[in-house]
Structure formats: structure tokens, C-alpha cells
N, C-alpha and C positions, 0 to 999 in steps of 0.2 A: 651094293658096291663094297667090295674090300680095300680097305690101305692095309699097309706093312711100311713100317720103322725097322729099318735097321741100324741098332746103336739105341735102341729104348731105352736103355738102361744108363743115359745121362743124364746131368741135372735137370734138363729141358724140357724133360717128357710133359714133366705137368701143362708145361705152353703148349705145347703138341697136340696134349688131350683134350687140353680146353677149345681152342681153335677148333678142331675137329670137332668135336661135339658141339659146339653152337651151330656151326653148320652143317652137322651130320643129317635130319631131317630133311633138308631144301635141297642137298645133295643128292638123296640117297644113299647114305654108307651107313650100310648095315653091322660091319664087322672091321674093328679094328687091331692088327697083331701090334702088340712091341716087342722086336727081337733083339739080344742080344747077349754075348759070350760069357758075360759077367752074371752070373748068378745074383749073386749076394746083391749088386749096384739093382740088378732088373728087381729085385721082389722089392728093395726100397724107392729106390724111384719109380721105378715100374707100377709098382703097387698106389703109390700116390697118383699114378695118373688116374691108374683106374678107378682110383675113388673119386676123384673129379670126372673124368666119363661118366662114370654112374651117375652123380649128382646130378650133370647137366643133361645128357641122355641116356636116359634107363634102358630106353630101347635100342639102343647100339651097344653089339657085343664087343667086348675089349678084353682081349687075349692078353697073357703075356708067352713068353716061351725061349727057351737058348737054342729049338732046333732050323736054321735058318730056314731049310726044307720045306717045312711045316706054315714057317710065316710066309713065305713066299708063292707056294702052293695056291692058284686061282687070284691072285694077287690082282687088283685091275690098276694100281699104281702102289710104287712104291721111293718111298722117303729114305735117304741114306745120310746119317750123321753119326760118323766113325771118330774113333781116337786109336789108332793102332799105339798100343804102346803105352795108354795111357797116360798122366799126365806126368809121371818120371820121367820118360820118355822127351818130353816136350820143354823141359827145365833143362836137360841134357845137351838138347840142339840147342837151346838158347847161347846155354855156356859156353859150348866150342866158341862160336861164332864171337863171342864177347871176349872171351879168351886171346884173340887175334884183331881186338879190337872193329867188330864187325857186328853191326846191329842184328841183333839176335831176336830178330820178331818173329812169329810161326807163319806169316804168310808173307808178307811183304819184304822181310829181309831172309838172311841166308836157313836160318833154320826151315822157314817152309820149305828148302828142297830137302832137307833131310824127313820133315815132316810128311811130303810127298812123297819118298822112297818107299814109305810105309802103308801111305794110302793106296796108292796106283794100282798096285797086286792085288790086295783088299779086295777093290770095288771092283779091280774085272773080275776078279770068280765070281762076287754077287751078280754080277751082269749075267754074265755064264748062266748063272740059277736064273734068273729073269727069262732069259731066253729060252729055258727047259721046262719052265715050273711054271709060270703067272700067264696071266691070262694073253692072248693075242693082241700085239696092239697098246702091251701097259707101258707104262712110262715111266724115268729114275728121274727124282727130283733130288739134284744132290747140294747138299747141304755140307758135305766132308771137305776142310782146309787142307791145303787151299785149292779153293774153287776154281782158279784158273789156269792152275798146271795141271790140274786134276782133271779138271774138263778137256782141255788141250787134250789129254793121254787118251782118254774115253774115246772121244769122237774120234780120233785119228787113227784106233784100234778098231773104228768099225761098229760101234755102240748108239746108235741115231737116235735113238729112243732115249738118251741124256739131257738134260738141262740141266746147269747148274743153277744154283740159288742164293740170294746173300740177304739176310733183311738188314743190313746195315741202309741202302739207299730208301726203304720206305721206311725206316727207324727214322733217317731223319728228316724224313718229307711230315711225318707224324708230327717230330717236333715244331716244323715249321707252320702244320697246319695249329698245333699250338701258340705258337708263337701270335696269330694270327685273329684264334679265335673261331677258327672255320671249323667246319667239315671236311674231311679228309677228299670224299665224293666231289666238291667242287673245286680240287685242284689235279694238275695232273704238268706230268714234267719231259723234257728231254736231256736223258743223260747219254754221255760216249765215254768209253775207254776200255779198262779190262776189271776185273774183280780187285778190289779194294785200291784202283788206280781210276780215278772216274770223275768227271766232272758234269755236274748240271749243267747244262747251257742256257736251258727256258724251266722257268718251274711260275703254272700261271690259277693263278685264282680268280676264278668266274674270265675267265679269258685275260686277267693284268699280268703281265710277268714281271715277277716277284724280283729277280735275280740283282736288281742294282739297288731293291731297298736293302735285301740280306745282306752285301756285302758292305755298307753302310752303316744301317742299324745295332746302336748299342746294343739294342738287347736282343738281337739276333747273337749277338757273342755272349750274351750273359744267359740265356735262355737254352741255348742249343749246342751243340756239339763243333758251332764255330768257335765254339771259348777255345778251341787248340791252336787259333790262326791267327795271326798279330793284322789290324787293321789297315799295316801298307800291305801286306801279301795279298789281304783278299781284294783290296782294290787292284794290286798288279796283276792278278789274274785274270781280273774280269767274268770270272767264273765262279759257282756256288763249287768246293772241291768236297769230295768223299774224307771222309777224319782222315783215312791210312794216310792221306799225302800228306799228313803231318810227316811220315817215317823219312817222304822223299825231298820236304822243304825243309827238315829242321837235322836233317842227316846225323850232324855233329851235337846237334843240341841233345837228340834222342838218345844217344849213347854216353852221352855224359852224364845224363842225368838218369840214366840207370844204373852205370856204376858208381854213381854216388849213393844212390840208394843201396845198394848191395844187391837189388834182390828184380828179378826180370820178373813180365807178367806172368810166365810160367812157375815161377814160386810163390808168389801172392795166390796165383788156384788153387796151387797142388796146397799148400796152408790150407785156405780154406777150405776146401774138399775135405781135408782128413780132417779136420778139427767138427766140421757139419757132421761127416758122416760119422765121427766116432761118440758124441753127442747127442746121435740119432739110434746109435748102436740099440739092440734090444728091441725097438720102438716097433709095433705094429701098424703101419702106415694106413692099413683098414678100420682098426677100434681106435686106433690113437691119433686118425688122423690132425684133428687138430691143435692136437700138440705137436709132430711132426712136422706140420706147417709154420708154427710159432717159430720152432730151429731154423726150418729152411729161409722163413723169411727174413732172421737175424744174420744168416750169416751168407745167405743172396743180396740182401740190400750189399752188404759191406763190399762183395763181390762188382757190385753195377759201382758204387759211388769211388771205387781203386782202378775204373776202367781208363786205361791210357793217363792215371794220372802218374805215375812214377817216371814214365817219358816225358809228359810234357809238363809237370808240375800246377796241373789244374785238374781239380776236381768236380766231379758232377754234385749238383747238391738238390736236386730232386730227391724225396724218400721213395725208396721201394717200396710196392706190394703188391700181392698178389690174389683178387678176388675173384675167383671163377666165375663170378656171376653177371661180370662187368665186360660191357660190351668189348669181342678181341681185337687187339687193332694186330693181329695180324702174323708178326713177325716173319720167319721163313714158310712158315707151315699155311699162314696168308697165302703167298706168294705162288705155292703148289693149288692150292683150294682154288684160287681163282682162276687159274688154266684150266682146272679140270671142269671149272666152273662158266668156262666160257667153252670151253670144246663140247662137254655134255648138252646145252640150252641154245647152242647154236646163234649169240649171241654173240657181237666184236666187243673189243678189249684191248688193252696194253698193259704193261708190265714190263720189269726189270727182270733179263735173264742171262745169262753167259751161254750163248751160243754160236753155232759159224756164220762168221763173216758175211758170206754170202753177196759181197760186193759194199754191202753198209759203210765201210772204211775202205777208203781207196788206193791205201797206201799197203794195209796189211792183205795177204793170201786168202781169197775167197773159205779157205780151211779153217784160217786161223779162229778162232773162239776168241769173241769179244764180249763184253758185260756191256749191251745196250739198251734203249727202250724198241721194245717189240712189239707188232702190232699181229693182233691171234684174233683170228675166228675159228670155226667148226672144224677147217682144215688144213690152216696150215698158221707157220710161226716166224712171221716176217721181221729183220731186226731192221727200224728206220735208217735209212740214209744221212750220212754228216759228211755232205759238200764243204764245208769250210768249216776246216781244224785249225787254230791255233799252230802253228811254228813249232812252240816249246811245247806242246801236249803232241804233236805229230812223234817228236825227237825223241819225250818220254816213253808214248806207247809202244815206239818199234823198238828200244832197246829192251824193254819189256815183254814184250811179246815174241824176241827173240830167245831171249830169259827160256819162256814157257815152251816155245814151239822145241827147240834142241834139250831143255831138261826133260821134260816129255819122253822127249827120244832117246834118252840116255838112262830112261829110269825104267823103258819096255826092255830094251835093249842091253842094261848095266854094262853099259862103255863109259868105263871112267872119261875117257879121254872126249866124249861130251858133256862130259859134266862137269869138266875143267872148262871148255869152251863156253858151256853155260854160264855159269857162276863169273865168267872172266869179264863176262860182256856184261852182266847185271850192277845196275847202276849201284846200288849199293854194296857193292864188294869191286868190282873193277879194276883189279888185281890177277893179273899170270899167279903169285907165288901166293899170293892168298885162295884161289880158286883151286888151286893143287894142293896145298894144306886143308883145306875147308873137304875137297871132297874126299882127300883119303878118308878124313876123321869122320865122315859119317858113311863112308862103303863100309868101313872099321865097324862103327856102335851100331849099324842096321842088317851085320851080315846074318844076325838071325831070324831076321823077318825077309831078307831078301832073297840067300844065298849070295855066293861067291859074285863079284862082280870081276870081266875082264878087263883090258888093259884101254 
């Protein structure tokens, strides 16, 4: 079996490689590409994967290359996690939007549409190449923000062979099996909404559902990633919530507490990204690997432990690291392996995926692309049914989902005048003159990844 990456050449690879290679063997994947545009990013990163591929499977071949052609070429799935524009690019959306006093998050607030402006073109030509190039039958596990406008645009353009991907919900199914003391294996959950809008309803261990001790539990907020949620919220919700709903419950908090910092999560990366990679500069990531790793891993921890903390003025305080040799839990690259890992072995499964509707939500458009627990066998990828929604998660999902479905349409399309309507209606901007400010200023900073947009 072949994979391909495209976007190999991020900080991530190494997760990618490693993932991959623990279960390259049991899978079958012989050959694995990392593609992407960036030369210089792919021989460092890129190269670092490949020295963990080697370590952990010698006998799986791991490519790298800038010709997407090539990676693609016989492909029997392929992995897509893109940054058009790199991370300039994404400090830039931030600002406008903060600029106009408008949370400037890359998915959940307004810069993900400009961040989507730049993805959506992207990944259909890759698709394009899929459809010409890879094998019959392969499949895009996309991993590119944000996942749910982007998936929205795919599938609606005709791309069936998409799924999106997020390991944010098994990042914190992990901590909770932490939390816990378990095994991952003996828990298993139901979530509904859309990508980084999402709420657990049952999450049960050895069949207990867990859901009313977490929202409870000191140390479910000292341990996990509920440390973002004040103890009446998570009791008023009655639900285990996705971190992003930090952006949609603390709206005001989140922007204030980034312009007090001065500085959006988009400038805390792009810092560390250049201060890593210029620190790494020279470094042979094959002889030197483990000095290379020393870098990465100083200036990755700082990365994980600044995650959502300048929004919500709480930080992770777990240490980072990274041992290739220590069993994977998973992350996004997880989340593709087990599909493939259940379609190949003919064996049932579930998992978290953004796909269509398909009746699952009864309020949204059989079309519409939702982030739910999916039930997959050999042939087919059913997302479960959620008979009874919540009110207030009903009211959230479809103004959001209306968000996705019309910005979608306005980013195949470049019809300002739905991207006003979009923007107009999303809860976080919800503004006529801020929606029409907001979209000039990224038809503006994206005319040259887009071209021209019309009126």
C-alpha cells in the first residue's frame, strides 16, 4: 500500500511518520511519499520523519519530493495538511479581524474564511490529481483548516472520496482516558456538531458514561483541556464541550484577552517556527538527528504548553515529548489508519469524521457536512443519529452551518456578496458593516492565491 502527504513538509511530519510506521506492517504500507512545495521546510522536516520511519520501519519506503505528481501517482490514500500562505499569511487574517475588533481565530472566528479562501482552490486541484493519478477507489483524509468549510466546499463540488479529519476529539478522549487511568480500547463516545463546534453527549468506560463525573470533577479541569471552562458552564451545558467552544462561550473574554497580550496564536507560531527553524538552520536532520530533535523538542513543548493559552489565560502544564518508540496514540494520522484499518480487515468500527449529513441531524440538509461519531465497516461510512439536540446547540449548529454551507459557495464561486451574507450570519462577527469590511479586506490580501473575485 502506498500513502501520500501532502503538506509533508510541516512541523508534524515526524507524528505522521511515526503513526505510520508503528502500523505500517499490520497494515500493509509499503511506501510512504511526503509531498510538498516548500523545499527547504520538506528536507528538514521531511527528513526528520524519515529518520523516524527508518528507525521504526526499515522496511517501509518513505519518499520525500516537491513533485505532487509523483507523490500522488498509484497513491491508494492520501493525507492532506496544507497551509497556503504559510504562517504570514495566517497572523495577517488574524489582524484584520482583530483590527475591527473581531476574534481572529484561523477556524472558528473570521479569519478561517480568509484561511479557506486559500485552502478550497488548493485541495480541489489536489483532488483533480487524485482523480487522475492515485489509485481507484483512494481516498482524502483532510486534515487542512478549517475542516469544516473546507469539507463543506469538497463534497459539494462533487469530491465523495473526502473525509475530513480533526484529532482535537480523540486528543481529548486520550486525556480523559488519562484522566481515568484506562485504556483508550475500553472507552468509546458520542459526539454531534460540526468541526471545532462539537459536543460529547455519552463518552463511556467499560459501558459507565463518564459525561456527569467530567463535568463535575476537579480534576477533570485541572488534568484536561476542560481547564478552559468555568464549572457553572460546564454544569449549564450538560455536555462534555470540544476546547473551540471556548471562542463561542467566552466570545468577549477571548478578544480581550488577546489584545492584551498583543500577540494572536498566529504570532506565537510564526515566532516559534522561525526562531526553531533558524536554530536548526545548517542541521543535517539524518547525522544530526538527535540534536535536531533536542531543538524541535524545546521549542514544540513551548508551542503545545502557549496552546489557547493567551485566549483564555490558562495554560497546559503537562511537558512535552516526543519518543518514537512509545506506543502512538494516534492523533489525526490515527484517525485515517483506522478507517483504512477497518475498510482493509473487514472489521466494524467508529470514529470521528466530518462528513454528509446523511439524515444524522434532522434539522441540517442531508448535504450538509457534520463532525460526527461514525459507524464504518468494509463498505460503507454511516454518521450515527442524534434524535434529541439540545435548543441551544440546535440554534448554534444551524447558524454555523449556514456560516459553512454559503461561505463554501461564495469561495467556489468568488461572490463577495455571499461572503457578506456569510460572515453576516456567523455568530461571531454578526455584523452587515462588519461582514462587508471583513470581506473586502480578505478578497483584498487573497487576490493572489484567488484571483479577482466578483461583485
Amino acid at each position: 500500500m502506498k500513502l501520500c502527504v501532502i503538506g509533508g513538509g510541516g512541523g508534524r511530519s515526524m507524528f505522521l511518520a511515526k503513526s505510520i510506521a508503528q502500523r505500517a506492517e499490520a497494515l500493509g504500507i509499503t511506501e510512504l511519499v511526503f509531498m510538498d512545495i516548500d523545499p527547504d521546510k520538506l528536507a528538514l522536516f521531511g527528513g526528520m520523519a524519515q529518520q523516524v520511519g527508518q528507525m521504526i520501519a526499515p522496511n517501509m519506503r518513505l519518499r520525500l519530493t516537491t513533485e505532487a505528481q509523483e507523490a500522488i501517482s498509484g497513491a491508494d490514500h492520501v493525507i492532506t495538511t496544507l497551509r497556503v500562505g504559510g504562517d504570514q499569511m495566517r497572523t495577517r487574517d488574524e489582524h484584520i479581524a482583530l483590527d475591527e475588533g473581531v476574534l481572529g481565530q484561523e477556524t472558528t472566528g473570521a479569519a478561517g474564511f480568509s484561511f479557506a479562501m486559500r485552502s478550497i482552490p488548493a485541495l480541489m486541484k489536489y483532488c483533480d490529481m487524485v482523480r487522475k493519478y492515485a489509485k481507484p477507489g483512494a481516498r482524502v483524509f483532510n486534515f487542512t483548516n478549517p475542516v469544516g468549510i473546507v469539507s463543506q466546499a469538497l463534497r459539494d463540488a462533487g469530491y465523495d472520496f473526502t473525509y475530513g479529519i480533526c484529532d482535537a476529539p480523540s486528543g481529548m478522549m486520550h486525556q480523559f482516558a488519562d484522566l481515568y487511568g484506562a485504556d483508550i480500547s475500553r472507552m468509546e463516545a458520542d459526539l454531534f456538531g460540526l468541526n471545532h463546534l462539537s459536543w460529547f453527549h455519552t463518552i463511556t468506560l467499560d459501558g459507565k458514561n463518564l459525561v456527569p463525573d467530567l463535568l463535575t470533577n476537579p480534576k477533570a479541569r485541572q488534568q484536561t483541556d476542560l481547564r478552559f471552562f468555568t464549572p457553572d458552564l460546564l454544569q449549564f451545558l450538560g455536555y462534555v464541550p470540544n476546547e473551540y467552544l471556548y471562542y463561542y462561550y467566552y466570545r468577549e473574554q477571548a478578544v480581550r484577552n488577546i489584545l492584551q497580550a498583543g500577540k494572536t496564536r498566529g504570532d506565537i507560531i510564526l515566532d516559534i517556527n522561525s526562531a526553531m527553524q533558524q536554530e536548526m538552520a545548517g542541521i543535517d536532520p539524518h547525522a544530526e538527528f538527535d540534536r535536531a530533535l533536542s531543538i524541535f523538542t524545546k521549542w514544540y513543548g513551548e508551542r503545545e504548553a502557549q496552546y489557547m493559552a493567551k485566549e483564555t489565560g490558562v495554560k497546559r502544564d503537562k511537558p512535552w515529548r516526543f519518543d518514537p518508540f512509545k506506543k502512538d496514540d494516534g492523533g489525526y494520522a490515527g484517525v485515517a489508519l483506522n478507517f483504512i484499518d477497518i475498510m482493509k480487515s473487514g472489521k466494524k468500527g467508529s470514529m470521528v469524521l466530518t462528513v454528509p449529513n446523511q439524515g444524522a441531524v434532522d434539522f441540517l440538509l442531508d448535504t450538509d457536512t457534520v463532525e460526527v461519531t461514525c459507524d464504518i465497516d468494509s463498505q460503507t461510512c454511516t454518521p450515527r443519529r442524534f434524535p434529541k439536540v439540545p435548543a441551544d446547540q440546535r440554534e448554534l449548529v444551524s447558524r454555523v452551518k449556514f456560516y459553512e454551507r454559503t461561505g463554501a459557495k461564495a469561495i467556489v464561486e468568488r461572490s463577495r456578496k455571499l461572503a457578506v451574507q456569510a460572515l453576516m450570519l456567523h455568530p461571531l462577527v454578526n455584523s452587515y458593516s462588519l461582514a462587508d469590511k471583513l470581506s473586502a479586506a480578505y478578497i483584498a490580501l487573497n487576490e493572489g492565491f484567488t484571483g479577482p473575485w466578483g461583485a
